[in-house]
C-alpha positions in Angstrom: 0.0 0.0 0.0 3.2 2.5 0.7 5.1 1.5 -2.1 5.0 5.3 -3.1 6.4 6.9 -0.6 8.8 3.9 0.1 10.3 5.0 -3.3 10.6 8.5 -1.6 12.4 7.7 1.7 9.9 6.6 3.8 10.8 3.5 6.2 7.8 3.6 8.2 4.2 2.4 8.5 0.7 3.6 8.8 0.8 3.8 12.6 3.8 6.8 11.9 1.3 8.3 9.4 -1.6 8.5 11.9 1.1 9.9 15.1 2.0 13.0 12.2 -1.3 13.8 11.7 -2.8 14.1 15.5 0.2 16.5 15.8 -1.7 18.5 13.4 -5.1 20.2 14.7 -4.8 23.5 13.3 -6.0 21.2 10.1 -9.2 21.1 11.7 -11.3 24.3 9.7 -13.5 24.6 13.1 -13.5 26.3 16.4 -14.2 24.0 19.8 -17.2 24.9 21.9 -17.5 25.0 25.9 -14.1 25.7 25.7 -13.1 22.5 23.8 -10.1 22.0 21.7 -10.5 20.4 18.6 -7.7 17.4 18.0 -7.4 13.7 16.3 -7.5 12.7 19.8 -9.1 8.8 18.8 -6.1 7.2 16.7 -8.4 4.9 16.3 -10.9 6.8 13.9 -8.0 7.9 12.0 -7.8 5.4 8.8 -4.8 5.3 5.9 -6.6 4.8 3.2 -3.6 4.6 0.4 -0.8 6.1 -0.3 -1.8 9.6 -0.4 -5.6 9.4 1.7 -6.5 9.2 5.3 -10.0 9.8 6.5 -9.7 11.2 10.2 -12.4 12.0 13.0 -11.5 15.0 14.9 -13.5 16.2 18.3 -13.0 18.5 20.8 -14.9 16.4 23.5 -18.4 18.0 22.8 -18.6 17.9 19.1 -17.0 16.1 16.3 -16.7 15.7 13.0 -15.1 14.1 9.6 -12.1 14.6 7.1 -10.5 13.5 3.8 -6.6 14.6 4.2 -4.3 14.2 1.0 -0.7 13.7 2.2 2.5 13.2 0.8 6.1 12.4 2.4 8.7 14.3 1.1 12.6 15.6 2.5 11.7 12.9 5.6 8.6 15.0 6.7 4.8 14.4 5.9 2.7 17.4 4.2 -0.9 17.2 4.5 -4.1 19.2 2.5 -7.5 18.7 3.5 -9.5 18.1 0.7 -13.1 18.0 2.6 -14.5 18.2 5.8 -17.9 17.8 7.8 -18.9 18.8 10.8 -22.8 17.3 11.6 -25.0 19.5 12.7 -26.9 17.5 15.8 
């Protein structure tokens, strides 16, 4: 499944993919409420998809939501672009 970015450098596996992304919540394109932070705090609702998709759940322990990231690996460091998110409105 990582035979891409193994032809770029990367030595890793999915569980290093999903660890570089919770480091990443100013992703997240929405505020917390009741003085929440939002974060990919579940690693386990964080899926690699392929190569280059993860779908992620992010919440900031009142509400939560959905995302499609695009990522790539490139000088030894992950870059990531969210392509779509959703935040249901309960």
């Amino acid at each position: 499944m990582l035979l891409r970015l193994q032809s770029k450098g990367f030595k890793g596996d999915p569980q290093e993919i999903v660890s570089d992304l919770r480091k990443h919540s100013e992703l997240i394109p929405y505020k917390g409420v009741l003085g929440g932070t939002m974060g990919f705090y579940n690693e386990n609702a964080i899926h690699v998809l392929t190569d280059q998709w993860v779908l992620a759940s992010f919440n900031d322990g009142h509400i939560g939501g959905y995302m499609l990231l695009k990522y790539d690996w490139n000088d030894g460091e992950f870059s990531w672009k969210v392509m779509e998110s959703y935040l249901p409105d309960w």
